[in-house]
N, C-alpha and C positions, 0 to 999 in steps of 0.2 A: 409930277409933284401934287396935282389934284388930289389924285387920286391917295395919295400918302396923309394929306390933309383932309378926307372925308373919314379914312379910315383911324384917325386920331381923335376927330368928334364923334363917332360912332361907339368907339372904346370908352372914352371919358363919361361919355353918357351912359354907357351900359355900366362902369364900374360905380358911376355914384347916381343912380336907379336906388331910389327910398331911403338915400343916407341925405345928410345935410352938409355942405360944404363939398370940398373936392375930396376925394381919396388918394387921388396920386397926382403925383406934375404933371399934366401933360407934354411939358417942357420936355421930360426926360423919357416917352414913349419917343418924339423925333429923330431918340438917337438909332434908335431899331429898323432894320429892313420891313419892306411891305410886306415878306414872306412870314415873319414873325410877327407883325400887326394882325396878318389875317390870321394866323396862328390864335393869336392873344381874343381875339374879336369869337373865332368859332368857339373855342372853351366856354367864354362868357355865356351863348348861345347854346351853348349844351347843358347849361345847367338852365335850361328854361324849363327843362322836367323836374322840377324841384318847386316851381314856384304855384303858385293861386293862377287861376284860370284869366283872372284881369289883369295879373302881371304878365302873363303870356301873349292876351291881344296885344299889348303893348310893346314887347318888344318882339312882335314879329314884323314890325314896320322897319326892322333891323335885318333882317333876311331878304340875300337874291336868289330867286331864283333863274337857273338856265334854260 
């Protein structure tokens, strides 16, 4: 369940990254498997080829590596 609940804060931070307020419930990511979290979490991180070079240090503190 940690591990369900790291990857909710992980999400919610990267979807409201330079917005003000929340963008989604977090309530209603819980309802979703960890297989679709981690799903939901990489996309986010794949658009880091999109961003400024400062939004990228930043959220590569969001990345594990193996």
């Amino acid at each position: 369940m940690k591990e369900k609940e790291e990857l909710l804060k992980e999400i919610e931070t990267l979807i409201s990254y330079g917005k003000e307020g929340q963008t989604i419930n977090p309530e209603l990511l819980q309802y979703l498997e960890i297989k679709d979290l981690e799903s939901i979490k990489a996309s986010l991180l794949r658009k880091v080829g999109i961003l400024s070079e400062d939004d990228k240090e930043w959220l590569e503190q969001f990345k594990k590596y193996d």
